[in-house]
C-alpha positions in Angstrom: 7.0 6.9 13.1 10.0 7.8 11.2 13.4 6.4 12.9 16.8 7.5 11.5 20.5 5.5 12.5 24.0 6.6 11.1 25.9 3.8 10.9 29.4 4.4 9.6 30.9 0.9 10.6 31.2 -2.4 9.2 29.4 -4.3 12.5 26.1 -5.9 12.2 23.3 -3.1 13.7 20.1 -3.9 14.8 18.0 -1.4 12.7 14.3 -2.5 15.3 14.4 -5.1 17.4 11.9 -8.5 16.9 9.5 -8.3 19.7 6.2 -10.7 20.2 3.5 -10.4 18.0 4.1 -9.0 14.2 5.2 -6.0 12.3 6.4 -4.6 9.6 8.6 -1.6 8.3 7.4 0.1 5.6 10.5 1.1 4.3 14.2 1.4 4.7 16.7 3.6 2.9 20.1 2.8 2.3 22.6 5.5 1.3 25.8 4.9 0.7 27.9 8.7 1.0 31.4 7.0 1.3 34.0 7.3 -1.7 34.2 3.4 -1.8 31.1 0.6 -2.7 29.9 -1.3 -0.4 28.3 -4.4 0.8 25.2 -4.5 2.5 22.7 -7.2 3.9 19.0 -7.2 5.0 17.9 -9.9 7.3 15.6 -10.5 10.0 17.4 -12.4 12.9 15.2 -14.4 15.4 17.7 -15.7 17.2 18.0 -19.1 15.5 18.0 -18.0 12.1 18.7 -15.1 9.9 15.9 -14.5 6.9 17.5 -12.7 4.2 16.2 -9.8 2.3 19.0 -8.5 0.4 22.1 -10.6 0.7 25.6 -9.1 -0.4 24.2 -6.4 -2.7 26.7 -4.0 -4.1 25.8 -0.4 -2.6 27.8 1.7 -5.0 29.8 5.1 -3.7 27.9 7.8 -3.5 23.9 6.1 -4.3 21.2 5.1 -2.2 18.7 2.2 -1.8 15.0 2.2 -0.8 13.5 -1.1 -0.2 9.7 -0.3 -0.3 7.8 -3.4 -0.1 6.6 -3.4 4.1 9.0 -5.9 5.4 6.8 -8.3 7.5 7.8 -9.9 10.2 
């Protein structure tokens, strides 16, 4: 099931939450439509740590991202 957010500020958003068990997401794209570059960080947060995917990457104006590679967790 597809699931779509807007995010247009800087805060930390919760995308899905971790529940029991496993998962995964199969994807997640990233767009960037802003004038300006961006930061951007992927993590899983399980309340003791944070598991990086992408860490600090450089979203450029006006490009997107597609991380494709079902994101177990």
């Amino acid at each position: 099931m597809a699931k779509y957010n807007n995010i247009v500020t800087a805060d930390t958003h919760t995308l899905t939450p971790l529940a029991s068990g496993f998962g995964s997401i199969s994807s997640i794209h990233i767009s960037n439509n802003d004038s300006d570059s961006t930061d951007i960080d992927v993590f899983l947060d399980t309340g003791t740590n944070q598991y990086y995917f992408v860490k600090e990457l450089n979203v450029p104006a006006n490009t997107s991202l597609v991380l494709d590679d079902s994101i177990p967790f």
